[in-house]
LUMDREN-628692 format. One record per residue: x, y, z of N, C-alpha, C, CB in turn. Coordinates in steps of 0.2 Angstrom, whole numbers, plus 5000, padded with zeros to 4 digits. Glycine has a CB too. Example, Ala and Ser with C-alpha at 12.3 -4.5 7.8 and 13.67 -1.06 7.14 Angstrom:
% LUMDREN-628692
506649725039506249785039506649845039505749785045506449895035506849955036506450005039507049975029
***
This chain:
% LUMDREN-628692
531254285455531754255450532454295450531554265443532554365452533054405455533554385458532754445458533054335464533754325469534054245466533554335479533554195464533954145462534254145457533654115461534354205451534954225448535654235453534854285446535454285457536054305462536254255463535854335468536054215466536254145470536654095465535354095474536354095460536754055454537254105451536254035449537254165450537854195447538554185452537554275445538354185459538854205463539354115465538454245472538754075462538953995461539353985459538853955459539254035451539654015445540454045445539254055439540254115447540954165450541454105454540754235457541254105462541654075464541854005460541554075471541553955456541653905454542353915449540953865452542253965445542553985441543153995443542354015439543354035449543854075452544154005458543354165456543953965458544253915460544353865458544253905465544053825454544153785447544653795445543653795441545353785445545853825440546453765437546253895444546353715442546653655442546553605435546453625448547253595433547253535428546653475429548053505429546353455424546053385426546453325425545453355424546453285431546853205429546553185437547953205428546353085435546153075441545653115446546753075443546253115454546153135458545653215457546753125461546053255456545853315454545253335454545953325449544853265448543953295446543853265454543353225437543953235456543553225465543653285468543953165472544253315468544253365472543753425468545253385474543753425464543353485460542653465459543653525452542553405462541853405464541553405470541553345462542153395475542053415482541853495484542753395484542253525478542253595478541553615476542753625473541553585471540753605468539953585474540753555459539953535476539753535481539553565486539753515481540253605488540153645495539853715492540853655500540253735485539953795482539153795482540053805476538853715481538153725477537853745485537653645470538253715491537853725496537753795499537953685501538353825497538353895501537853935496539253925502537853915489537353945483536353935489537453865473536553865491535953855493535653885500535753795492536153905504536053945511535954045509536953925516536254035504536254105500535454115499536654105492535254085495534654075491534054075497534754015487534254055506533854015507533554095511534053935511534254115512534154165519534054235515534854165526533954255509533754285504533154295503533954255499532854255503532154245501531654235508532154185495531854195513531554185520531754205527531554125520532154235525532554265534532054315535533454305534531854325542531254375546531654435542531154375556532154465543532354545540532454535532533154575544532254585528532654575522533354575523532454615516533754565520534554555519534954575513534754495520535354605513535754625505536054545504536354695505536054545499536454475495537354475497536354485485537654545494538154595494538554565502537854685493538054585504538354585513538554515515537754605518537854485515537854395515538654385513537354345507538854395505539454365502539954385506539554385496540054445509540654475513540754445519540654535513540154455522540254435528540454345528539454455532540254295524540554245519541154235520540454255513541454285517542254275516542554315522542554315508542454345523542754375529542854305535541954435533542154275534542154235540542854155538541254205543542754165531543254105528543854115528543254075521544054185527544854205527545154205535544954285523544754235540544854255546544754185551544454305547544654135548544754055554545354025549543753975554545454065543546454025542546954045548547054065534547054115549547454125555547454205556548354085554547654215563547554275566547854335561547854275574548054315555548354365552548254365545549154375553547654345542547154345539546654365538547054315538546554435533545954445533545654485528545954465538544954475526544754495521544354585523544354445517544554645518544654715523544254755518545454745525543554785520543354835519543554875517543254845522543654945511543854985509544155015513543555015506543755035518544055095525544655075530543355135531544854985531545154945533545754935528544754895535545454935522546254955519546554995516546454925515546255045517546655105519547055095524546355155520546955095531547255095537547755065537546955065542547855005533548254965530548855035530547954915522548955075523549255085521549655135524549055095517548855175531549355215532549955175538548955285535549955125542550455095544551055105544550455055544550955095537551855095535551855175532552255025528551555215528551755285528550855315529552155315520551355385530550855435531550855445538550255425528550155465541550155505549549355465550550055625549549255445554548555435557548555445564548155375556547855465567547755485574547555425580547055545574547955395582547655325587547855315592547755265585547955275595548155265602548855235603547655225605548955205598549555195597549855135598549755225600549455065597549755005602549654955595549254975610550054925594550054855590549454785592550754835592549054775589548554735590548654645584547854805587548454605590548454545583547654495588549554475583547654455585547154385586547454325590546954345580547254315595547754275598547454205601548154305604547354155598546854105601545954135601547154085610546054195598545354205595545054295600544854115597545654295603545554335606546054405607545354305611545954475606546154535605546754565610545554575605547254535606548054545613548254605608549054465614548754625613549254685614549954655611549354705622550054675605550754635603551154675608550954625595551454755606551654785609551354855611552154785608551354925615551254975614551854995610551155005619551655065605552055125603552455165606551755155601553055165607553255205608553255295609553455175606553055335614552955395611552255405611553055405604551755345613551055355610550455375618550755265604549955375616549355375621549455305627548555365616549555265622549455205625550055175630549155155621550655185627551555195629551455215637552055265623551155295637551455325642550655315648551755405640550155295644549655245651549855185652548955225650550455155652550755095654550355025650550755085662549955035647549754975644550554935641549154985638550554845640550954805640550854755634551054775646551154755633551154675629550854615632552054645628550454585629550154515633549354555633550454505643549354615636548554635640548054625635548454725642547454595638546954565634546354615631546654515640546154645627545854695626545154655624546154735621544554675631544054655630543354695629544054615634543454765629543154815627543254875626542754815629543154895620543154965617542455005615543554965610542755055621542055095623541355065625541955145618541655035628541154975632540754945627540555005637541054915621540754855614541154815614540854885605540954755618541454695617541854695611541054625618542354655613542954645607542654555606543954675611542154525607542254455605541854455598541854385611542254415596541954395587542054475585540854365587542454505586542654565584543254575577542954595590543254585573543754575566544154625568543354595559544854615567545354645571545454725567546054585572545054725560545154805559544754845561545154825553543954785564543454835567543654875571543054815569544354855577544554845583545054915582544854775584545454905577545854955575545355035573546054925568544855005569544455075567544155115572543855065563544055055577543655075582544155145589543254975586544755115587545455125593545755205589546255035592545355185581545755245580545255325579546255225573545355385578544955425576545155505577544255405579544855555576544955635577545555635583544055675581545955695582546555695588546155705593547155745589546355685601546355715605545555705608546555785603545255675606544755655607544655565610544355665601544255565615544455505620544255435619544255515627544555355620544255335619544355275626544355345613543855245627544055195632544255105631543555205636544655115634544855035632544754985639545755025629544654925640544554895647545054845644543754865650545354815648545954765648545754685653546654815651546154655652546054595657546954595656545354515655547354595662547954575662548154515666548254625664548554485667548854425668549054455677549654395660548754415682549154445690548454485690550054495690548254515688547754595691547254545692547454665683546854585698546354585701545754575700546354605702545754625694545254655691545254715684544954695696544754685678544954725674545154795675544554715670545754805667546054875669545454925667546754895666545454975667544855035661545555095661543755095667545555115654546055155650545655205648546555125645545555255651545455325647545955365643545355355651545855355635546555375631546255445627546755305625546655475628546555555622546955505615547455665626546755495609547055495602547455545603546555505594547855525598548455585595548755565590548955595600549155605586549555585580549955525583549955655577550055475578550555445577551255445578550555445574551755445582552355485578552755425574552855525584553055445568553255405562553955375563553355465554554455425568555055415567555355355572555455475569555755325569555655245572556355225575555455195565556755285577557555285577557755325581557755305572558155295586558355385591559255335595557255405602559455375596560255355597560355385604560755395590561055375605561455415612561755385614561155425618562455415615563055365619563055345625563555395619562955305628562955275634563455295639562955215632564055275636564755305639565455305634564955275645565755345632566255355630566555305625566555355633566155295619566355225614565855175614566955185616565255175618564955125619564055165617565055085628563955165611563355165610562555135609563455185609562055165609561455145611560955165604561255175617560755115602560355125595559555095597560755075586559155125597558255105599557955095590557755185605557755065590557355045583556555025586557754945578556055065585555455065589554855025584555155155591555055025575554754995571555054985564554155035571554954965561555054965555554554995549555154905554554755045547554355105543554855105534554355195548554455155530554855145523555555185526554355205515555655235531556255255528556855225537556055375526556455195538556855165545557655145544556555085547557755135538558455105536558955195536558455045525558555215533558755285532559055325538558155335530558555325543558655355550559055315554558155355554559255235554559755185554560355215553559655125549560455215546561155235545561355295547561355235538560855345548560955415550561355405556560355455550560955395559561155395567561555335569560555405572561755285567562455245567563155275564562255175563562955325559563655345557563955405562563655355549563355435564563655485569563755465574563355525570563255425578563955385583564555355583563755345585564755315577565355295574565855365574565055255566565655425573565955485573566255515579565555525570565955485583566155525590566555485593565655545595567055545594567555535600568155475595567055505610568355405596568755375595568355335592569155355599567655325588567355285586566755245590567855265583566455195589566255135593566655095596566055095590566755065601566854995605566254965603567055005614565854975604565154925606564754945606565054875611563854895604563154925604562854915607562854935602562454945606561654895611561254915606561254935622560754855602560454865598559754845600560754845594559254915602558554905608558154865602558154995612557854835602557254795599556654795602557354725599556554765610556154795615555554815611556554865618554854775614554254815611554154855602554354865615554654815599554454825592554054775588554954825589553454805587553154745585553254755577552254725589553754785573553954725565553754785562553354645562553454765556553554815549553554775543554254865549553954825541554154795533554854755533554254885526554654695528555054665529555854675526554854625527555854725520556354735517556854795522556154765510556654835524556754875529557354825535556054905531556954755538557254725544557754705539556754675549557854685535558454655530558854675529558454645524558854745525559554775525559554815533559554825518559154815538559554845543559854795544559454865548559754735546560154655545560954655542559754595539560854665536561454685531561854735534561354705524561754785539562354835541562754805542562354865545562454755547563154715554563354635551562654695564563254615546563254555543563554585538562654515541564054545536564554545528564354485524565554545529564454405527564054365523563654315526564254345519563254265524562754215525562154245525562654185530561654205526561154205529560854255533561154165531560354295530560054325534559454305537559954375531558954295531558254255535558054215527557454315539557554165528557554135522556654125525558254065520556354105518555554125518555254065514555454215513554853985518554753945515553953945515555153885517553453915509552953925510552753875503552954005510552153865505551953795501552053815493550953775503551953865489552153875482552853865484552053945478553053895478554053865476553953945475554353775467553653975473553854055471553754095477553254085464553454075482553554125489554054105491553054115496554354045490555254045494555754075493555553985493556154095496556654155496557254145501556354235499557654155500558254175503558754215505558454145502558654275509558954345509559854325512558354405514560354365507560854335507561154425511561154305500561754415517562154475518562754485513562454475525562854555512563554565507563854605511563354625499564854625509565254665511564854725514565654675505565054765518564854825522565754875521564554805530565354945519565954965519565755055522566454935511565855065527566255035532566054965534566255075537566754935538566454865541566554875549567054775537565954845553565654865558566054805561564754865557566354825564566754755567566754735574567454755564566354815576566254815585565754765586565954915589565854735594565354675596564554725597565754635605564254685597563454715597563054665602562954715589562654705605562054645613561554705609562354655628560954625608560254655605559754635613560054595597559354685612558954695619558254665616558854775622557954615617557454585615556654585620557654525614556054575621555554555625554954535622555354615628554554505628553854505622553554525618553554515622553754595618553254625612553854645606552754715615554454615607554754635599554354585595555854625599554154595589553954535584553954555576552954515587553954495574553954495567554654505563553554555566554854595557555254615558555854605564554954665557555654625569556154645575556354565577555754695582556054525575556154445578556754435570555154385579556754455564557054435561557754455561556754425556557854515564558654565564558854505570558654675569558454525576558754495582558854405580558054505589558654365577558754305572559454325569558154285567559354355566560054355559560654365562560154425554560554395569561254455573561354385578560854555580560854365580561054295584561354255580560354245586561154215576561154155572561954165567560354155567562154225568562754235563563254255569562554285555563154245573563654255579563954325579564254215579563454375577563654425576563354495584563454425569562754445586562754485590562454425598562254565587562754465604562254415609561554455609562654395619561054415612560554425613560454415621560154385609560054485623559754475630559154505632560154495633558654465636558254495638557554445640558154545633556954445638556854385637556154355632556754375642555954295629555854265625555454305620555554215627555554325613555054375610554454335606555454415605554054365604553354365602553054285600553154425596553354295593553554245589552954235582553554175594553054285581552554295576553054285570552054375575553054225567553554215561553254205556553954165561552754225551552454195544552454265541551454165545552154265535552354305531551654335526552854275527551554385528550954395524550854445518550454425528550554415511550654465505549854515506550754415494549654565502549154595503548854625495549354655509548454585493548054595487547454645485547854545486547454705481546954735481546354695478547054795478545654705478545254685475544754725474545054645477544254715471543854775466543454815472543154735460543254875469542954925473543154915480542254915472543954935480544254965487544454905491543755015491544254835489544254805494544854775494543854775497545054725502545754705500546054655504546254755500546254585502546454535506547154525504546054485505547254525513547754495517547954425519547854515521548454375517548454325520549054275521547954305519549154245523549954215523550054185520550254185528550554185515550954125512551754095511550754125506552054105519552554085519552554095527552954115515553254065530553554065537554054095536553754015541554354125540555154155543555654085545555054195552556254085543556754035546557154075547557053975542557454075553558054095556558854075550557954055563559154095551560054075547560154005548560854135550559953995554560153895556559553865557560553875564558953895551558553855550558053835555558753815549557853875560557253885567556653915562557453955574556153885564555553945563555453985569554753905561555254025567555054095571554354085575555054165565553954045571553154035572552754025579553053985568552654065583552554015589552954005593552453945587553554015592554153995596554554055601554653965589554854085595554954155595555754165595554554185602556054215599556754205597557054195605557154295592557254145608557654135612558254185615557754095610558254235619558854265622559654235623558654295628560254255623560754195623560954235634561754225613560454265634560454295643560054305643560654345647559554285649558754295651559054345656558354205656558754415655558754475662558054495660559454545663557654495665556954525666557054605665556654505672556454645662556654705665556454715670556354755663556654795673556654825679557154895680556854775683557054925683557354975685558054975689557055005688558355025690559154985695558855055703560555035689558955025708558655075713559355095717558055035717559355175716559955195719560055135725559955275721560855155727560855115735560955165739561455075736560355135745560355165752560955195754559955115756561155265757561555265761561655255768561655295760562255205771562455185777562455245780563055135776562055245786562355305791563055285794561855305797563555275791564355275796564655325799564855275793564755315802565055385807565655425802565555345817565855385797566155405794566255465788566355365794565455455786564955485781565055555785564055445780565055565792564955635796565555675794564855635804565955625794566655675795566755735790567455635793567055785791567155845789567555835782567455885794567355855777567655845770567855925766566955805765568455915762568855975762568156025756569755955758567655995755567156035754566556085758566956015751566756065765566556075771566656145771566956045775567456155771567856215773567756275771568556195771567556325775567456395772567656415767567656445776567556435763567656475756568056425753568056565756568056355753568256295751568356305741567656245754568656305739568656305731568056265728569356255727567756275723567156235722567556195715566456295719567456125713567456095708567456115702567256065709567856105697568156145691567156145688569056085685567156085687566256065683565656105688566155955682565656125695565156125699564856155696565056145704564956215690564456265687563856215682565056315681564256195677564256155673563656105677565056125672563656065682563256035685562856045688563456005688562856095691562056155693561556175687562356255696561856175681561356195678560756155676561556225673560256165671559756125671560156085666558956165669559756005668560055945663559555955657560055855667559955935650559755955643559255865644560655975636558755875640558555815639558855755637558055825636559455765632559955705631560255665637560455735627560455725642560755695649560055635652560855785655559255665653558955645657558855575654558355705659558655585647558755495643559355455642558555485634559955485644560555425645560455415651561455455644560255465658560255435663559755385665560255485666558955395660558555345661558755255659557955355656559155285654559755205652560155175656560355225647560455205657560955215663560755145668560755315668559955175670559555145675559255075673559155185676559255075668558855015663559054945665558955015654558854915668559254835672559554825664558654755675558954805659559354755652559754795651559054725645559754875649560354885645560954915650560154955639560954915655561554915660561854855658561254915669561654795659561854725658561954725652561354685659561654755647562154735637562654795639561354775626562854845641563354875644563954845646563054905649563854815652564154795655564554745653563954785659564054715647564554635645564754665637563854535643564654725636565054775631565854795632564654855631565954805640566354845643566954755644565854895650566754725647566854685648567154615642566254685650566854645636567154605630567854635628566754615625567754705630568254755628568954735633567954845628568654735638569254715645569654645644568754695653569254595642569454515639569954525635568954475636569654575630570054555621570754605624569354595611570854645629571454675629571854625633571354755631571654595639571954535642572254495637571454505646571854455633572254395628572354425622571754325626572554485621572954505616572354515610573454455614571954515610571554495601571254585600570454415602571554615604571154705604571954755602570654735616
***
C-alpha cells in the first residue's frame, strides 16, 4: 500500500505544480493532456516499484525522471544534484581544482567549448571542437554534463585522463592531466608598441569589469595615451552576463548593447550604452575564434554592430540563449533557458555565432630565412677591433623580463600582428585625410 501512495502522492505534486493555468475552452484539453501523461508516468512509477528484478528507490526513479525531461530541452539544461550545484557556484567565484576547459552538449555529445587559459588542459594543447569520449576510461555517452565536470574535477595535482576524438587526427587523442587550482584572474594587458595596446579578457567572472578598468586606464596612462586596441576574445567561453555589459559600455556611449527575447514578456530586456567619461574614442580590432562564446560573443556583437570596433579572426561558437538557475529543496538546483541573445541589429547569436568583419586563421609568423648574399659577408663597422658597442647592447644582453618574452609572443601572433597592423594603418589614413 506504501508504494501506491508514493506513486499517487508524486501524481498529485506534479499535477499541482503544473496545473496552474486559467480554465477556458482550449485549456481543460490541454490540462487533460497533462493529466494523462502524469497518470502514465504515476503508472510506470508504480509499475517498476513494485516489479523490477532489483528493488529501486522511488526518490531516484523521480530524479533520474526529471533529469532525463530537463536535459532533451537543450544542451544547456539541466536538472543538478546538490554537489553539481555547487560547482555551479564555484565558476563564477571562489577557487576549485580541475583541468581547466569549458565543456557543453553538442548534438548529444561532450565538446570542448574552449580550454582555460593558464590551466592543465591550455598548456596540453587541447582545442575547441575536440570531442571528449572518455574520462578515465568511463565513456562519456549518455553522460550528464555535470557528471562530466565532477568527474574532470578533483584533489590538486592528482591525475586524470581524458581521451579525445579530434577533427583530421588519426586516432584518438589520450591526455594525461595533473588538476590544479583554477586561476580566477580573467585580465592581463601590454603594450604592443608605442600607443597601441593589447587587452586579453580570458572570461567573465564577478570582478572582470574591475580588472578591465584597471588595466585599460593604465594603458591609457602611458607614454601619449592610446592610438588603438586589440581587444583578445580568443577562447573565451562567457560568464556572467552583466559583467559582458558593462565591459560593453566602456567603448559604447549610446545604443544598443544586446537585447534578450524569450517566450514570457518578463525575460525580455534591452541593455542600453550611456556617456563614458573618459570617452574612449581610439579605434579598436576585436580578436575572435571558436571557442569565444556566450558573454564573449555578446562584447564582440555590440563592438561590431555599433561600429565601434572591427572584428577579426574567425566564426565564433554561437552559443546565444540565456539561462536563469533556480534553487530547489534539499540542495538541489535547475538550470534552464528562457531567452536568446540579439545582437544591436537584431541577429541571433544562436547557432550562428558572430561573423568576423576579416577572416585570418591563427598561426604563428615564422622568422624569415636568411639569403646567403655575398653581401651579408661584408665587413660591418661592428667588425672592427675595439669597435664602440651600441649605446643599448648592455641593455640587450641582459635576461629578457617576462613582459618582453609575452609582447614578443604577440608580436608573433598572425591575428594580433594583423589587428596591429590595421591599428597602425587607421592611424596613417586619418593623418593623410586630415580627420587625426
Amino acid at each position: 500500500m506504501r508504494k501506491t501512495n508514493w506513486a499517487v502522492f508524486v501524481l498529485f505534486w506534479l499535477t499541482v505544480a503544473v496545473i496552474r493555468i486559467p480554465a477556458a475552452g482550449a485549456v481543460y484539453a490541454a490540462e487533460e493532456k497533462t493529466y494523462q501523461s502524469l497518470k502514465l508516468f504515476s503508472d510506470v512509477l508504480e509499475e517498476l516499484e513494485n516489479n523490477y528484478v532489483d528493488q529501486v528507490k522511488p526518490e531516484e526513479l523521480v530524479h533520474n525522471a526529471i533529469k532525463g525531461m530537463v536535459g532533451n530541452l537543450d544542451p544547456h539544461s539541466s536538472f543538478m544534484p546538490p554537489d553539481a550545484f555547487g560547482d555551479l557556484k564555484d565558476d563564477t567565484k571562489g577557487e576549485f581544482s580541475g583541468i581547466g576547459i569549458v565543456i557543453t552538449m553538442k548534438d548529444g555529445i561532450l565538446t570542448v567549448v574552449s580550454p582555460i587559459e593558464g590551466t592543465p588542459a591550455y598548456a596540453a594543447g587541447i582545442t575547441a571542437g575536440d570531442i571528449i569520449v572518455k574520462i578515465d576510461d568511463v565513456s562519456t555517452k549518455d553522460m550528464a554534463m555535470w557528471e562530466a565536470v565532477n568527474k574532470m574535477r578533483g584533489p590538486r595535482y592528482e591525475e586524470v585522463k581524458i581521451t579525445i576524438i579530434r577533427e583530421k587526427a588519426p586516432a584518438p587523442l589520450i591526455f594525461s592531466l595533473k588538476r590544479d587550482m583554477i586561476p580566477m584572474t580573467s585580465v592581463r594587458s601590454a603594450m604592443l608598441t608605442p600607443g597601441f595596446g593589447y587587452l586579453r579578457i580570458t572570461n567573465f567572472r564577478m570582478n572582470t569589469l574591475d580588472d578591465v578598468t584597471e588595466q585599460l586606464s593604465a594603458l591609457e596612462k602611458q607614454g601619449d595615451g592610446l592610438k588603438g586596441l586589440v581587444i583578445d576574445l580568443r577562447d573565451n567561453p562567457g560568464g556572467l552576463l552583466d559583467q559582458a555589459i558593462r565591459i560593453s559600455d566602456l567603448f559604447i556611449d549610446k545604443g544598443t548593447i544586446v537585447s534578450i527575447k524569450g517566450r514570457i514578456k518578463k525575460n525580455n530586456q534591452e541593455f542600453k550604452a550611456h556617456p563614458n567619461f573618459p570617452e574612449r574614442n581610439y579605434p579598436i580590432v576585436t580578436l575572435i575564434n571558436g571557442g569565444s562564446a556566450s558573454a564573449s560573443e555578446i562584447v564582440a556583437g555590440a563592438l561590431k554592430d555599433n561600429a565601434r570596433s572591427l572584428v577579426i579572426g574567425t566564426t565564433s561558437f554561437g552559443k546565444g540563449s540565456v539561462q536563469t538557475v533556480r534553487p530547489l529543496k534539499d540542495g538541489f538546483g535547475l538550470k534552464y533557458t528562457i531567452a536568446r541573445y540579439y545582437t544591436p541589429s537584431g541577429h541571433s547569436i544562436q547557432a550562428k555565432g558572430i561573423l568576423p568583419d576579416i577572416r585570418v586563421e591563427s598561426g604563428t609568423m615564422e622568422a624569415p630565412k636568411k639569403e646567403n648574399s655575398p653581401f651579408d659577408q661584408m665587413l660591418k663597422e661592428k667588425d672592427l677591433k675595439n669597435s664602440l658597442k651600441p649605446e643599448a647592447e648592455e641593455a640587450k644582453t641582459q635576461k629578457k623580463s617576462q613582459k618582453d618574452v609575452e609582447i614578443e609572443k604577440l608580436n608573433k601572433d598572425v591575428q594580433v600582428k594583423r589587428a596591429l597592423d590595421i591599428l597602425i594603418s587607421y592611424g596613417v589614413f586619418s593623418k593623410i585625410n586630415g580627420t587625426n
